[in-house]
C-alpha positions as CSV (number, residue, x, y, z in Angstrom):
1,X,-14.1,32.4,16.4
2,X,-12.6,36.0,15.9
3,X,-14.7,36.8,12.9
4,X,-18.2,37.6,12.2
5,X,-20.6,34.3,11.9
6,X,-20.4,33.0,7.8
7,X,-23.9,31.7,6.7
8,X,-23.8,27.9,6.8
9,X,-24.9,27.3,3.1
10,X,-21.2,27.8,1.8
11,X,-20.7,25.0,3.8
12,X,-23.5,22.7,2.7
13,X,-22.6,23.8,-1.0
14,X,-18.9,22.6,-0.6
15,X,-20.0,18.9,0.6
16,X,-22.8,18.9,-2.3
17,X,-19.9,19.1,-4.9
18,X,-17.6,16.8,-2.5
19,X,-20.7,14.4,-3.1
20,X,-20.9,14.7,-6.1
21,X,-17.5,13.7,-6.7
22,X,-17.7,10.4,-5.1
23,X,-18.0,6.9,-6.5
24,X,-21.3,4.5,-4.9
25,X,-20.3,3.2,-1.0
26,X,-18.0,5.7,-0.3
27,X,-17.6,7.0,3.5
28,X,-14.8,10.1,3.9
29,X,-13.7,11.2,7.0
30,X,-12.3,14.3,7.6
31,X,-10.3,15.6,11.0
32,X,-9.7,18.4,12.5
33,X,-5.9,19.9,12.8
34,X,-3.7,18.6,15.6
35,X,-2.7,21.3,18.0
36,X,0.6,21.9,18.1
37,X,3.3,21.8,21.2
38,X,6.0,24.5,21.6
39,X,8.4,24.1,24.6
40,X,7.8,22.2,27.8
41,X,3.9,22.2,28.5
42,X,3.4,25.0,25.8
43,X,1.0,25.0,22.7
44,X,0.2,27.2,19.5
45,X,-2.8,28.2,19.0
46,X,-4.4,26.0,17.2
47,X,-4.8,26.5,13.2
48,X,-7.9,25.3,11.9
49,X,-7.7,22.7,9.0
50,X,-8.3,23.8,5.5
51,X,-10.4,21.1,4.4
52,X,-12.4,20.3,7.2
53,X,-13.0,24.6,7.7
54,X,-13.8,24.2,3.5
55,X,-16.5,21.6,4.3
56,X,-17.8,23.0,7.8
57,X,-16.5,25.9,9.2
58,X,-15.8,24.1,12.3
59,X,-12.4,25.8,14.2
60,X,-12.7,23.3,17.0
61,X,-9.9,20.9,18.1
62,X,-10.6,16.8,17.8
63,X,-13.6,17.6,15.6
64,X,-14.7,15.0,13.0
65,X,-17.0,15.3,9.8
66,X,-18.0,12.0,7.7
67,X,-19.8,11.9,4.7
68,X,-21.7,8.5,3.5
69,X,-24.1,9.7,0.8
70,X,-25.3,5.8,0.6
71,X,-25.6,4.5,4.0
72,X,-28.7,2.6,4.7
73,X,-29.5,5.0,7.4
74,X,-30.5,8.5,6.3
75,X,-29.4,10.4,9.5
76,X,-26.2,8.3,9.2
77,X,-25.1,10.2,5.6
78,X,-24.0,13.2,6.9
79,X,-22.5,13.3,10.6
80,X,-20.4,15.8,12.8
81,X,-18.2,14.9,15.6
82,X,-17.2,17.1,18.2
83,X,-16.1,17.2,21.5
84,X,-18.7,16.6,24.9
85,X,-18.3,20.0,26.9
86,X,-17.6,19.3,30.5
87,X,-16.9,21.4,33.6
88,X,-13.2,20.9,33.2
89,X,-13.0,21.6,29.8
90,X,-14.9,24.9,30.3
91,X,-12.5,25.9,33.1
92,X,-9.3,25.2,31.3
93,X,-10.0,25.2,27.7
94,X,-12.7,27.8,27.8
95,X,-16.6,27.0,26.5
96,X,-16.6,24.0,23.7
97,X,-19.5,24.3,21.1
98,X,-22.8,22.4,21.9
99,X,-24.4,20.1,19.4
100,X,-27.0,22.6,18.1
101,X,-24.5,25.3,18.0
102,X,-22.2,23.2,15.8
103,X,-25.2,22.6,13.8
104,X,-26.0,26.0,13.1
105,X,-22.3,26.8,11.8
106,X,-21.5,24.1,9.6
107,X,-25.6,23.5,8.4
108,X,-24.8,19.2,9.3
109,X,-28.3,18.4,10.5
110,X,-26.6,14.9,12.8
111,X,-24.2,16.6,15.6
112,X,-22.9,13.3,17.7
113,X,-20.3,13.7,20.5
114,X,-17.0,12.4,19.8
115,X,-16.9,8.9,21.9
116,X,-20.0,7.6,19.3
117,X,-16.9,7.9,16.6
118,X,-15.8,4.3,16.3
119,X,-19.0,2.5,16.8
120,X,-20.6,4.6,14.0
121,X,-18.1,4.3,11.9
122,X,-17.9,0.7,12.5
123,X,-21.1,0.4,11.1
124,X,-20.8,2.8,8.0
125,X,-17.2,0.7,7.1
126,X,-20.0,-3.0,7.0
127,X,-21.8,-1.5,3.8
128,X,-19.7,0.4,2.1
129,X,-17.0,-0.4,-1.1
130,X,-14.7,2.5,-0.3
131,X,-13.2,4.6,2.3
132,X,-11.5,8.3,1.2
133,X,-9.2,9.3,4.0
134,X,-7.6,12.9,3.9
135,X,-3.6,13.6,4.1
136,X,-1.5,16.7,3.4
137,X,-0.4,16.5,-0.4
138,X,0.5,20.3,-1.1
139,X,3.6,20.3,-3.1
140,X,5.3,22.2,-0.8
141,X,4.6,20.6,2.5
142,X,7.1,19.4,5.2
143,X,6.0,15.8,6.2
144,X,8.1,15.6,9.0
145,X,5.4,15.8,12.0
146,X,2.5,13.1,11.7
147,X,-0.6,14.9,11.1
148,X,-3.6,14.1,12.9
149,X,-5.3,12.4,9.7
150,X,-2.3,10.3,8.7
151,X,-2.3,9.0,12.4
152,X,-6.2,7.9,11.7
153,X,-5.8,6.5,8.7
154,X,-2.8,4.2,9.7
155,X,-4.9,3.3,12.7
156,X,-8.3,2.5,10.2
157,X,-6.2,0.8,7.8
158,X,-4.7,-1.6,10.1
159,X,-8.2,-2.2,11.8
160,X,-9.9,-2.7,8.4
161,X,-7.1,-3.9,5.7
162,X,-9.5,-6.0,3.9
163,X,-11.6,-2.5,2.6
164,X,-10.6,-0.5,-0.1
165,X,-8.8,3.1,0.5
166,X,-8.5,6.2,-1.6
167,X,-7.2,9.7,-1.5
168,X,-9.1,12.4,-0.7
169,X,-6.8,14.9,-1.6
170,X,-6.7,15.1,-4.7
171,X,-10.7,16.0,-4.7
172,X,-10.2,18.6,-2.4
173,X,-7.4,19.9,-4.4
174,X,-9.8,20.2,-7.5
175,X,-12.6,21.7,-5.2
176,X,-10.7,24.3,-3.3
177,X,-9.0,25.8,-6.3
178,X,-13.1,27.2,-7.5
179,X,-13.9,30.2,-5.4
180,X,-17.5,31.0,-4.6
181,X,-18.6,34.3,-4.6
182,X,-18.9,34.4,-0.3
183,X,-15.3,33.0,-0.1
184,X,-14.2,35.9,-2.9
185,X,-15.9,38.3,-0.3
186,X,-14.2,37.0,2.5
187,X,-10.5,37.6,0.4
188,X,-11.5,40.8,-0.3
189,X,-11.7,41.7,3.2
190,X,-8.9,40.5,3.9
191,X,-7.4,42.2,1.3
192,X,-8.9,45.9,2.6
193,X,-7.4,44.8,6.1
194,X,-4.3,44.4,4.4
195,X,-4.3,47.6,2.5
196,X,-5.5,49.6,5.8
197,X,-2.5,48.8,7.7
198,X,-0.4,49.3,4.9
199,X,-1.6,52.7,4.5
200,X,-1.0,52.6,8.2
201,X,2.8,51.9,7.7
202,X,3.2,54.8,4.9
203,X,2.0,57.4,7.9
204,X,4.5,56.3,10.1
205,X,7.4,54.7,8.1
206,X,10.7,57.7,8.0
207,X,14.2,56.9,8.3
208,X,15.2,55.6,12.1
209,X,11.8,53.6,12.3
210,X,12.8,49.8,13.1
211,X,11.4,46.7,11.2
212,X,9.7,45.6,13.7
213,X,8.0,48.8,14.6
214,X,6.5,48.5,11.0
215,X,5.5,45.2,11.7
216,X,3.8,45.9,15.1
217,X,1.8,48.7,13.0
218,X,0.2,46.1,10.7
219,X,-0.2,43.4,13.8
220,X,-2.2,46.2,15.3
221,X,-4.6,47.3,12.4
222,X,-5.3,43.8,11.3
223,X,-6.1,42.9,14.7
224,X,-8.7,46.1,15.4
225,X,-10.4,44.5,12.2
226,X,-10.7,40.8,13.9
227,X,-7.8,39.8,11.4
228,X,-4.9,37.5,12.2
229,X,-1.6,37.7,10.5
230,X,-1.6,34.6,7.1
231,X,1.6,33.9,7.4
232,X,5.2,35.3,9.0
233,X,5.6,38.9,7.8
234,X,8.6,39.7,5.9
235,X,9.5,43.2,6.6
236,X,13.1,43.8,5.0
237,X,14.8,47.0,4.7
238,X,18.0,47.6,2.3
239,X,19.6,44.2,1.8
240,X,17.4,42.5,4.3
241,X,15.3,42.8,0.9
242,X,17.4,40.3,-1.1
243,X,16.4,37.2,1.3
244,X,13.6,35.8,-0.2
245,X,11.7,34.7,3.0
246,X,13.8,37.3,5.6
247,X,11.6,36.9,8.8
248,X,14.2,38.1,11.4
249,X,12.2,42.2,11.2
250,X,14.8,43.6,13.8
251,X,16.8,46.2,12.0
252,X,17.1,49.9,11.0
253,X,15.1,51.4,8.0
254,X,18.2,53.8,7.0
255,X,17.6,56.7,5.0
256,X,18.3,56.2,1.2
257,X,16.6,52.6,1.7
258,X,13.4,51.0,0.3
259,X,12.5,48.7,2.8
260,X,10.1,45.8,0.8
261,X,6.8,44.4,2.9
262,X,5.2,41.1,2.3
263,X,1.9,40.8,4.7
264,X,-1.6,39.3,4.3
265,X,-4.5,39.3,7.1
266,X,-6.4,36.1,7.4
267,X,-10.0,36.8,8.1
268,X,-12.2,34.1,8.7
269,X,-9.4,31.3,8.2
270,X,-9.1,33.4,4.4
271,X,-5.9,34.8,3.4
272,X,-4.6,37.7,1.5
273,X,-1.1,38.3,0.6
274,X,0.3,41.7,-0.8
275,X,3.9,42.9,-1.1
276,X,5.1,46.2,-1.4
277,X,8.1,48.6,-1.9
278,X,8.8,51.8,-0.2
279,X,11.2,54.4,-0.2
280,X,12.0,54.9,3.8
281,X,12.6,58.7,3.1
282,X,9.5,58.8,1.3
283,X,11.6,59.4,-2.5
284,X,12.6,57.2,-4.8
285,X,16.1,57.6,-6.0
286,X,16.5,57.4,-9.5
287,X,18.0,54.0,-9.6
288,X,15.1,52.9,-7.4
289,X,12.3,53.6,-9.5
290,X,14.2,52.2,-12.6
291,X,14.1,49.0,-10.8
292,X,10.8,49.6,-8.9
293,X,9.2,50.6,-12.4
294,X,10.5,48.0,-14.4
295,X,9.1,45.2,-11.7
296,X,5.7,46.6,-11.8
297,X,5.5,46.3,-15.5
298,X,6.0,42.7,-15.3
299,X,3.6,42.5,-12.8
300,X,1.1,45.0,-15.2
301,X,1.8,42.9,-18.3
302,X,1.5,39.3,-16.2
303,X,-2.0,40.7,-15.0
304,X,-3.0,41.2,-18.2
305,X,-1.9,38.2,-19.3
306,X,-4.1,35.9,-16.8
307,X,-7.1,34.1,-18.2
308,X,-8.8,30.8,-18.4
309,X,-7.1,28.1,-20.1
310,X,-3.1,29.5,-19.6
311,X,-1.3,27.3,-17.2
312,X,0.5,28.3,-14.5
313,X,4.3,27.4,-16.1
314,X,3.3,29.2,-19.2
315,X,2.4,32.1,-17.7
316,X,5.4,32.4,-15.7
317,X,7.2,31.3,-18.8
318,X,6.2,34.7,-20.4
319,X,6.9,36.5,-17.3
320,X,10.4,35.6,-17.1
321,X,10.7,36.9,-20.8
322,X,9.5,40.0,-19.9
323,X,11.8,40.0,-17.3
324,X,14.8,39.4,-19.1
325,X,13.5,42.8,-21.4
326,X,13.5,44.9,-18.2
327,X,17.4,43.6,-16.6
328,X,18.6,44.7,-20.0
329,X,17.6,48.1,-19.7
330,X,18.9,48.2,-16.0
331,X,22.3,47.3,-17.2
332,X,21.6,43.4,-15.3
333,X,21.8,41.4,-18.3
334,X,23.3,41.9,-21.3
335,X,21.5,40.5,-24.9
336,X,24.7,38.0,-25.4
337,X,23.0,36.6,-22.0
338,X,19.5,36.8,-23.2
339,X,20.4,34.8,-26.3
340,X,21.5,31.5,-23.8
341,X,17.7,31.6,-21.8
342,X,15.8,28.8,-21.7
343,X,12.7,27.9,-19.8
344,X,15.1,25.2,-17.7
345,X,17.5,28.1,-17.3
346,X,16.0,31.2,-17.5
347,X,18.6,34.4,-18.4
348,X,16.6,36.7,-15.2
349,X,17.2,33.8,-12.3
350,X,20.1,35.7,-11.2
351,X,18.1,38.4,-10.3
352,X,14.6,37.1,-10.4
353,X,14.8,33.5,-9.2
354,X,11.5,32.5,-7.5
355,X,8.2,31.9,-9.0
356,X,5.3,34.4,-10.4
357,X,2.5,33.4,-8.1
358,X,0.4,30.3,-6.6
359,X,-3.3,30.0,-5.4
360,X,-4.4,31.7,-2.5
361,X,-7.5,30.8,-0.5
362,X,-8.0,29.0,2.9
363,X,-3.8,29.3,3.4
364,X,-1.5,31.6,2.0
365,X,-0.6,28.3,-0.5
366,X,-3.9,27.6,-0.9
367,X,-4.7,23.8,-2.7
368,X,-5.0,24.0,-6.4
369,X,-4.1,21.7,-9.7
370,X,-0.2,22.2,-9.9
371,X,-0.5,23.0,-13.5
372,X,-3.7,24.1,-14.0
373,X,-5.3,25.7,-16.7
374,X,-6.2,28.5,-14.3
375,X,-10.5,28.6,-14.6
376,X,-12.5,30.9,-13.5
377,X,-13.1,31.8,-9.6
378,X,-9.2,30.5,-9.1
379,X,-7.6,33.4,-7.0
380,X,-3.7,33.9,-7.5
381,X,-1.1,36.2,-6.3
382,X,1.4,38.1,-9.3
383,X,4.5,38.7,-7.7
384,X,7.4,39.5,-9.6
385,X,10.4,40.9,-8.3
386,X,14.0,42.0,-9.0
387,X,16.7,41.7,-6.2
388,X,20.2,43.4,-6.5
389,X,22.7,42.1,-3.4
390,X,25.9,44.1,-4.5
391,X,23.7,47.5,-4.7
392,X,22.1,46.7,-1.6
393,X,18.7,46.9,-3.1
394,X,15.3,44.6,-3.6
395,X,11.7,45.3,-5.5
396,X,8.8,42.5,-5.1
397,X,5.4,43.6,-5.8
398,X,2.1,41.5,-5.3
399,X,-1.1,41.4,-5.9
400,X,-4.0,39.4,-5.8
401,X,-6.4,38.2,-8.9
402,X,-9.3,36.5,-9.4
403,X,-9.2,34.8,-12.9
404,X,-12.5,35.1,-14.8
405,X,-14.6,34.1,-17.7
406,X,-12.5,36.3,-19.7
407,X,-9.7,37.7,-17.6
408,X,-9.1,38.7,-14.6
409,X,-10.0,41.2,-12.1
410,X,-7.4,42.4,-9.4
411,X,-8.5,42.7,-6.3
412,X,-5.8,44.8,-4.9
413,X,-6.0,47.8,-7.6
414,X,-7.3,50.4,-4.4
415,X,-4.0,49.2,-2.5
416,X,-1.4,51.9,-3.6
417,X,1.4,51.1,-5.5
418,X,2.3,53.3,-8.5
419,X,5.3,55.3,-7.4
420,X,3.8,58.8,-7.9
421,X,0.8,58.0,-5.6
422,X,2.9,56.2,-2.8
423,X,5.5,59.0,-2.4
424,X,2.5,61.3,-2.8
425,X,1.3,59.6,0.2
426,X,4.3,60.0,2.1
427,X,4.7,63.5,2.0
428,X,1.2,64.2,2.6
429,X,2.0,62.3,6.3
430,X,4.6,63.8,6.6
C-alpha cells in the first residue's frame, strides 16, 4: 500500500448499500484480481480489483470477501479471506497482512484464512436461495484472458448447479457510479498530482526535449506524491497527436509543434485523467490557437452543459453540434456538410471522431450505467478534441467533473489551460 491509510468506514458504507441491494438468501462472493504473467517466470504487479478495493480496500492477491446478510450464523454474514502468512511467503513475496490488520483496513469484523474458504462456503450455499457471483461486464473490456472470478464461478457452478445464480455486476455498476465525498477527495488528489507534474513538464518542455523525457518528468512527480501512473501516458508531439491512443513517447518535440499530453495519477487505486495541449516553443501560432481555442469552447460549453438528468449520448449529441460550429470557422467543414449531420453520422467525425467523456473513479473507465442520466456524485471526464493529419496538428483537452444537484463543479479549473496563462507560464520558465 503506497498511499496513506483510508478510514475503513468507506468501506463498511459501500457493503451497507451492496446489502441493501440484495434479495432474502443471497451470498456474493467477491475475489481478488489475478496477477498477471509477462515473459518466462515474469509478473506485473499486481492491480488491485475495482470491486473488491470498492467494498474493502483490500490490495492483497487471492483475497476473498463474502457477504450473507441472512445466514443463520451472525459471525458468518460478513467474512474476509486472505492469505496465511508464512516464512516463505515473507521471504519471497515480502510480509502478507495478518487477520487483525486486514480487519482494521476493510472494517470486516470475521478475518478467516483462505484454506476455511470452501468449507464455509459450503455451508452458507445449504441455506441460502441465491448466489451473486462477480465477472467483468465494462463495455469496453477484452474478454480474452479468464479472470480470476469467472474461473470461480465456473468452478461453483459446476459444484452446485442445482442453486440459483445472478450477476453481480450490474449492482456494482449502479453503486460505483455514486461518489462519496472521501472517494471525491481521494480524485482530487489525484487530480493536484496530475496538475503538479504538469506544471512540472511546462518548466522543462522547449524544442529538442524528447517524449519520453516529458513522460519521465510526470513518472517522477507522481511518484514523489505516492502516485502511480492510471493508465499508459500518451505523450504525442506534432502528428504523433492525430493517433488517438499514441503510446510509443519516443520522438522529437520540434519547434513550431504542440505536443498534446494525456496523463492521470492514481492515488489510492483512484484515478484522474487530464489532457493538455502545448505549444513546444512556448507560442501558439496563430493557426494553433484557432484550433486550440475553438476545442476549449466545446469543452467550456459541454461543462456547462452537465447536470443531473442529461444522458451521456445527449450530451455528446450537443457537443458534436457545437463542434460542427467551430470546423466551420476553421475552414474544416463547410455548411453544405453541416446540412447532411446526423447523430448516426455526425458532420465533425472527420476531425473529431471519438467520444466526449466516460466515468472515472476506481479505473480510468470507471463502472457506471452506459446511458445514464448522469446523478449527482457521478464523476466524468470532458474531452473534446479536434485532430488535423494533413497539417500535422492535434488539440484534445480534458477535464474532470463532478455532476451535482444542479450542475457540476470541475475539479480541474486550478490545472492551467487557457492559452494566455499556459504560454505565460512558459516564458516565465524560461
Amino acid at each position: 500500500m503506497r498511499h496513506a491509510p483510508i478510514d475503513a468506514a468507506i468501506f463498511r458504507a459501500h457493503r451497507d448499500a451492496l446489502r441493501a441491494m440484495l434479495p432474502a438468501g443471497s451470498v456474493v462472493v467477491v475475489h481478488a484480481a489475478d496477477v498477471l504473467p509477462t515473459n518466462g517466470d515474469g509478473t506485473l504487479r499486481l492491480v488491485p480489483a475495482a470491486d473488491l478495493f470498492h467494498l474493502t480496500g483490500i490490495e492483497q492477491e487471492e483475497s476473498v470477501l463474502v457477504l450473507a446478510p441472512d445466514a443463520v450464523d451472525p459471525a458468518a454474514r460478513e467474512m474476509l479471506f486472505i492469505r496465511q502468512p508464512s516464512e516463505s511467503l515473507a521471504i519471497w513475496e515480502g510480509r502478507k497482512l495478518l487477520k487483525d490488520e486486514a480487519a482494521s483496513v476493510s472494517g470486516v469484523k470475521k478475518v478467516r484464512w483462505l484454506a476455511d474458504l470452501p468449507a464455509a462456503l459450503h455451508a452458507l450455499l445449504c441455506e441460502s436461495e441465491q448466489v451473486f457471483l462477480n465477472a467483468n461486464e465494462h463495455e469496453r473490456a477484452s474478454l480474452d484472458v479468464e479472470p480470476r472470478d469467472t474461473r470461480f464461478a465456473r468452478q461453483l457452478i459446476a459444484r452446485y448447479p442445482l442453486h440459483r445464480f445472478e450477476r453481480l455486476a450490474p449492482l456494482m455498476r449502479s453503486l460505483r457510479a455514486v461518489k462519496g465525498p472521501a472517494e471525491i477527495e481521494l480524485i482530487r488528489r489525484a487530480i493536484d498530482i496530475t496538475g503538479a507534474g504538469l506544471r512540472r513538464v511546462l518548466a522543462m518542455l522547449a524544442p529538442g526535449v524528447m517524449e519520453h523525457e516529458i513522460e519521465a518528468e510526470l513518472l517522477a512527480e507522481f511518484t514523489r506524491r505516492r502516485a502511480r501512473m492510471a493508465y499508459e501516458p500518451i505523450v504525442a508531439s506534432g502528428k504523433n497527436a492525430c493517433v488517438l491512443h499514441y503510446v510509443e513517447n519516443d520522438a522529437e518535440c520540434r519547434n513550431g509543434e504542440l505536443v498534446l499530453i494525456d496523463v492521470g495519477a492514481s492515488y489510492a487505486n483512484y484515478a484522474s485523467d487530464l489532457t493538455r495541449t502545448y505549444p513546444v516553443n512556448g507560442r501558439f501560432t496563430p493557426r494553433q490557437r484557432a484550433v486550440y481555442d475553438a476545442v476549449l469552447r466545446v469543452l467550456r460549453a459541454s461543462t456547462a452543459r452537465l447536470r443531473p438528468g442529461i444522458t451521456p449520448r445527449d450530451w455528446k449529441r450537443a457537443a458534436q453540434l457545437d463542434m460542427n460550429d467551430e470546423l466551420v470557422k476553421l475552414g474544416l467543414l463547410t455548411q453544405d456538410d453541416v446540412a447532411k449531420d446526423s447523430a448516426d453520422d455526425p458532420a465533425c467525425k472527420k476531425y473529431f471522431m471519438h467520444g466526449l467523456g466516460h466515468s472515472l473513479g476506481l479505473g480510468v473507465h470507471d463502472l457506471a450505467p452506459v446511458n445514464g442520466p448522469f446523478e449527482p456524485g457521478w464523476v466524468v471526464t470532458v474531452e473534446p478534441g479536434i485532430y488535423i493529419p494533413d497539417e500535422g496538428l492535434g488539440v484534445r483537452l480534458e477535464n474532470d467533473l463532478l455532476v451535482t444537484a444542479d450542475g457540476c463543479v470541475d475539479l480541474c479549473a486550478h490545472v492551467p489551460i487557457e492559452a494566455d496563462e499556459i504560454e505565460h507560464l512558459m516564458r516565465r520558465h524560461a
